[in-house]
C-alpha positions as CSV (number, residue, x, y, z in Angstrom):
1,X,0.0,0.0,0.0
2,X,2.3,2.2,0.8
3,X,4.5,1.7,-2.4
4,X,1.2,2.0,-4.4
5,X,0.7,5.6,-2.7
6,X,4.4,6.8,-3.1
7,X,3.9,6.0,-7.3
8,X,1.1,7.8,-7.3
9,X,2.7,10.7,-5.6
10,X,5.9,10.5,-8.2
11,X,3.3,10.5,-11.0
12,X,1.2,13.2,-10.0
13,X,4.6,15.1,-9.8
14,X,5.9,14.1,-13.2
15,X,2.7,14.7,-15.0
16,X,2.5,18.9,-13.4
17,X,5.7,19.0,-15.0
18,X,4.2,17.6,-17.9
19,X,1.7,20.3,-17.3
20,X,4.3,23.4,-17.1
21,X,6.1,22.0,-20.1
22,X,2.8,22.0,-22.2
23,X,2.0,25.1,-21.3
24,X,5.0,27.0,-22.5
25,X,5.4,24.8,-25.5
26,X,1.6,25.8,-26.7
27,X,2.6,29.4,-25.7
28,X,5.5,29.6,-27.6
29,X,3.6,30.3,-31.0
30,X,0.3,32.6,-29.7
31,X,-1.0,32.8,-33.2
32,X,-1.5,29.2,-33.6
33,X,-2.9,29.0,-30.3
34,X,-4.9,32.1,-30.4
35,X,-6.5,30.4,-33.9
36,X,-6.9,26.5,-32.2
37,X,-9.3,28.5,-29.6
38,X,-11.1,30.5,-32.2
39,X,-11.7,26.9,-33.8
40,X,-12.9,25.1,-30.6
41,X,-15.4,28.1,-29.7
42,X,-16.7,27.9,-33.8
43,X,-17.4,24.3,-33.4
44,X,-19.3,24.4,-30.4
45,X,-21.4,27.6,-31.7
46,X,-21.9,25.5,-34.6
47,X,-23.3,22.8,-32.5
48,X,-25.0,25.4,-30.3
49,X,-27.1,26.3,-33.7
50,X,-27.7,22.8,-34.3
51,X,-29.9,22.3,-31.5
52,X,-31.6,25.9,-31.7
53,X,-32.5,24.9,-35.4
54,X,-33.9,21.5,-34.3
55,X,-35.8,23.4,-31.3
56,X,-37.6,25.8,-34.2
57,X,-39.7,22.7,-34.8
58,X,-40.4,21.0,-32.1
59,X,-40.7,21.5,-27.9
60,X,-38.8,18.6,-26.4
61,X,-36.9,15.9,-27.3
62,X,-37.5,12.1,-25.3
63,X,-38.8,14.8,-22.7
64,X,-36.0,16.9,-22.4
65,X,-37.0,20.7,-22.9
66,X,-34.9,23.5,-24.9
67,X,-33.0,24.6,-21.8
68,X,-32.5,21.5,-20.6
69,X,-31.3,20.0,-23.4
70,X,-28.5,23.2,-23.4
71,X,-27.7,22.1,-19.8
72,X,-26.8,18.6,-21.3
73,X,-24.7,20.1,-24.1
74,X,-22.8,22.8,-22.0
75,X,-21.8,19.7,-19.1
76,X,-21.3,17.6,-22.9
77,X,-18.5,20.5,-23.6
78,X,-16.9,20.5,-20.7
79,X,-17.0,16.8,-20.4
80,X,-16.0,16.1,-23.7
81,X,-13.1,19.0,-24.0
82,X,-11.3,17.7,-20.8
83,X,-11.0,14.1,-21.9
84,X,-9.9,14.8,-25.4
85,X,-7.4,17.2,-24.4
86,X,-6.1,15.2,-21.3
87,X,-6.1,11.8,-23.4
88,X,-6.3,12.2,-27.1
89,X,-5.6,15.2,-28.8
90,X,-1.3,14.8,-28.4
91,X,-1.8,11.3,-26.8
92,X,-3.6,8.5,-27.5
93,X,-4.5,9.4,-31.7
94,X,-0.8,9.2,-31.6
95,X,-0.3,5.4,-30.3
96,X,-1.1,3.3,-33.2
97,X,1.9,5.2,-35.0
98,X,4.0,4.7,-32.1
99,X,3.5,1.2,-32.6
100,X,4.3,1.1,-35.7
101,X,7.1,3.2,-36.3
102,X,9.2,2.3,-33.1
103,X,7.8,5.3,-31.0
104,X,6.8,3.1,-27.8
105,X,10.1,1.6,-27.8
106,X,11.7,4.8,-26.1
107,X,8.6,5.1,-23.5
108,X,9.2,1.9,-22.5
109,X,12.5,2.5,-21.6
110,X,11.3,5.3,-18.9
111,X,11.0,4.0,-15.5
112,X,7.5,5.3,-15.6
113,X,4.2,3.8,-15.8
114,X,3.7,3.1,-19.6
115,X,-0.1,3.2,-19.6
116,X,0.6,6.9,-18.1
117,X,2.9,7.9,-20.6
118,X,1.4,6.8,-24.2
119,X,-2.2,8.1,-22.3
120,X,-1.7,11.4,-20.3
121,X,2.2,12.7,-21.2
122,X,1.4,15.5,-22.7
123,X,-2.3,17.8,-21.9
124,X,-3.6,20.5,-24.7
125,X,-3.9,23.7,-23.9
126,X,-6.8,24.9,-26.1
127,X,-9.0,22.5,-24.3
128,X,-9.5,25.9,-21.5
129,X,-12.0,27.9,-23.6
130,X,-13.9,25.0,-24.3
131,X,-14.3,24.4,-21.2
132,X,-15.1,28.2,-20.0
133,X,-17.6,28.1,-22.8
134,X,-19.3,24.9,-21.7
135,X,-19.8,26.0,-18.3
136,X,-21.2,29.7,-19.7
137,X,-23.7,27.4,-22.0
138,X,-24.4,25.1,-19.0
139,X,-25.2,28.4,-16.7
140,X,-26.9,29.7,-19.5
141,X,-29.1,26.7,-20.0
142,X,-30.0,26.8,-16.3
143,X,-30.3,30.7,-15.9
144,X,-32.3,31.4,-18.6
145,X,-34.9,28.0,-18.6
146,X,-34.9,29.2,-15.0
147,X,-35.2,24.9,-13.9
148,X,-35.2,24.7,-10.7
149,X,-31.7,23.0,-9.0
150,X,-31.0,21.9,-5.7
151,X,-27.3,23.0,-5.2
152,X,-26.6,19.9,-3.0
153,X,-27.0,18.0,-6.4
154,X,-23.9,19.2,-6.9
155,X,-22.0,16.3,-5.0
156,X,-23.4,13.6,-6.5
157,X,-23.3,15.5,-9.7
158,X,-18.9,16.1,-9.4
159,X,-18.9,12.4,-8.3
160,X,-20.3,10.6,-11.5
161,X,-18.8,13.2,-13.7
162,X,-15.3,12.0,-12.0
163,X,-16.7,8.4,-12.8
164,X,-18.0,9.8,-16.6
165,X,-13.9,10.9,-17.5
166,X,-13.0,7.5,-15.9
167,X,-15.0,5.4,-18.3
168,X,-14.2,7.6,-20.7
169,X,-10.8,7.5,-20.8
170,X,-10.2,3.8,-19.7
171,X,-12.8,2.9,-22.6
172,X,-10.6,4.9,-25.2
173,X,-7.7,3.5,-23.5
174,X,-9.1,-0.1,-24.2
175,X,-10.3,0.6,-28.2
176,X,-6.9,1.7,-29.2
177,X,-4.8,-1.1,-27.2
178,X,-6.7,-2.6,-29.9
179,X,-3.9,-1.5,-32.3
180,X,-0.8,-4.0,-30.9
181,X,-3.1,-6.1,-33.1
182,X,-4.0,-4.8,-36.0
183,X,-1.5,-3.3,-38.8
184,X,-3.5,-0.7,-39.8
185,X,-5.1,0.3,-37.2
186,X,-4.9,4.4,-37.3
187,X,-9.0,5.1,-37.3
188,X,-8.8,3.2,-33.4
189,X,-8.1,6.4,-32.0
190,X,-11.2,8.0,-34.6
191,X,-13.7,5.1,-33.1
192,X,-12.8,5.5,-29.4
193,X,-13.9,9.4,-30.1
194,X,-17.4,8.4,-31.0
195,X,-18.1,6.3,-28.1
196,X,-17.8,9.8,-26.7
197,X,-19.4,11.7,-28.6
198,X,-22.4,9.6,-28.3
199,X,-22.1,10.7,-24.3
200,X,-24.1,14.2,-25.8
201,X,-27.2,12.9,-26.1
202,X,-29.9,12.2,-23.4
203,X,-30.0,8.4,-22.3
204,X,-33.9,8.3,-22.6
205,X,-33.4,8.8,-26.9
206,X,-32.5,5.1,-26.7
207,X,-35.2,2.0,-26.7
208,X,-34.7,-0.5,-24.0
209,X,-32.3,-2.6,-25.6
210,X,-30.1,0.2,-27.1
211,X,-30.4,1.9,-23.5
212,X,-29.4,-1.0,-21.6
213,X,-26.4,-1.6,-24.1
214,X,-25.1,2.2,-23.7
215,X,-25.4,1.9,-19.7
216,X,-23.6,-1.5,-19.3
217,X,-21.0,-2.9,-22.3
218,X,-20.7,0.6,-23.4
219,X,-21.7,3.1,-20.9
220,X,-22.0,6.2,-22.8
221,X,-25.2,7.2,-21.0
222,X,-23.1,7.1,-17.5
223,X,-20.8,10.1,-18.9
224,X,-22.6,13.3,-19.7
225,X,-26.5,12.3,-19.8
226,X,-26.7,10.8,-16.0
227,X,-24.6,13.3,-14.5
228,X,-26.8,16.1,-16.1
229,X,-30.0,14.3,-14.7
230,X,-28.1,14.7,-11.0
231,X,-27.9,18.4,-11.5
232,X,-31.0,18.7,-12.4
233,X,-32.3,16.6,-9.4
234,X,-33.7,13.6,-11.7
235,X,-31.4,11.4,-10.4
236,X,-31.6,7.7,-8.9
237,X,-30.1,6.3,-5.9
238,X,-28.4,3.6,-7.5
239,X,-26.2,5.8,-10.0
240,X,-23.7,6.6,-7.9
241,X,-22.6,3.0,-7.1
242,X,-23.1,1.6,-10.6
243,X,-21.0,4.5,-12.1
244,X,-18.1,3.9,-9.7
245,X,-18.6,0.1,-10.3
246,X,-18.1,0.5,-13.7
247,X,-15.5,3.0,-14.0
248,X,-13.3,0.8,-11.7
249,X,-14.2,-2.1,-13.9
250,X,-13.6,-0.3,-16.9
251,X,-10.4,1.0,-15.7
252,X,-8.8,-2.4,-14.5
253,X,-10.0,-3.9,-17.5
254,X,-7.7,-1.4,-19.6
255,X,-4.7,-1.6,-17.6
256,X,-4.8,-5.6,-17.9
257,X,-5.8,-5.1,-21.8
258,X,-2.7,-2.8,-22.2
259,X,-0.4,-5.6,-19.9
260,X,-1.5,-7.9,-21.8
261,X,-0.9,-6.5,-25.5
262,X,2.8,-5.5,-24.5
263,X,3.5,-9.2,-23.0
264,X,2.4,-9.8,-26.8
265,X,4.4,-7.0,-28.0
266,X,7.3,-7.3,-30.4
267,X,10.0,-4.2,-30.8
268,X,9.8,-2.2,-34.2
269,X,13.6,-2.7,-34.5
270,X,13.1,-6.3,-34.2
């Protein structure tokens, strides 16, 4: 135990490191960072007009109004923002080609935990606005619908969101392990990205069967839709234990995958 808590420590100090580094390196060319922001803020008022169009002809959706439905998509950004640009954007869209080309050879030469490095080395930096603007849309959604929230729904609400990123990530971790078996395997990283971007849409859309798939085999519901029904205070008193069930599950399950494919792993130079 206490060797498990003293590697945690070391990699929570290695990875704000990681952090600073990022920071500067993104920095270092304000242009190109000034435009990836611009980008991020256009797609999500793109998406923003998406819904407004759709709410032109109708007055709910699977009984979720127009302001709540913003709620849903402003947690969606924030949600969706932080585990791309924690996990994917520099990270794991990168791995297959690692694979390939020799990459993951030099990581696992670091006397690190390689499931940390190829996952969460390096963070992006552009991810910020998103997330200021998902939590603006989120307030926005709530202000202006005026819906009525209990702000103790809040702790429930922070704890399956934690549970949401964890599912998340250790289901994107798991979909492009994948590539340690397959040669061409570069649209892994592509297919783990729409199990998440499913996570935007409310978890009563889906019939019974579809529903119970996307809360158990893959729980996309548990990310963004369930959490949103907490802060709204439709929630269930069985959430919180399933969602840290299964993001423990889902996390073991992808650090024995990715033990498993290197044991199977053979170096590019060989």
């Amino acid at each position: 135990m206490a060797h498990m808590a003293t590697s945690i420590i070391k990699h929570f100090k290695i990875y704000w490191k990681l952090v600073r580094f990022s920071a500067s390196l993104e920095t270092e060319y304000r242009f190109s960072f000034i435009m990836e922001i611009l980008v991020e803020w256009a797609y999500f008022a793109v998406t923003l007009l998406g819904i407004k169009v759709i709410f032109w002809n109708v007055n709910e959706i699977a009984g979720w109004s127009y302001y709540q439905l913003l709620t849903l998509y402003g947690v969606n950004m924030v949600f969706s923002e932080l585990i791309l640009g924690l996990a994917f954007i520099f990270n794991l869209r990168s791995l297959p080609q690692k694979i390939t080309y020799g990459g993951l050879d030099l990581i696992l030469t670091k006397p690190i935990n390689s499931q940390f490095a190829v996952s969460l080395w390096r963070p992006y930096f552009a991810l910020i606005p998103g997330v200021m603007a998902g939590l603006v849309t989120t307030g926005l959604g709530i202000g202006l619908g005026k819906l009525d929230i209990n702000w103790l729904n809040l702790i429930p609400f922070g704890f399956l969101f934690i549970c949401g990123l964890v599912i998340a990530y250790s289901l994107g971790m798991m979909t492009v392990t994948l590539a340690f078996w397959f040669i061409n395997a570069l649209s892994l990283p592509m297919l783990a990205q729409q199990f998440i971007f499913l996570s935007k849409h409310p978890g009563s859309i889906y019939e019974r069967g579809w529903r119970l798939l996307f809360m158990t085999v893959i729980p996309v519901i548990f990310m963004v839709s369930v959490p949103t029904e907490t802060l709204l205070g439709q929630w269930q008193l069985w959430w919180p234990p399933a969602a840290l069930f299964l993001a423990l599950i889902f996390l073991f399950a992808s650090h024995k995958l990715w033990q498993l494919a290197l044991k199977n792993y053979c170096s590019a130079s060989s």
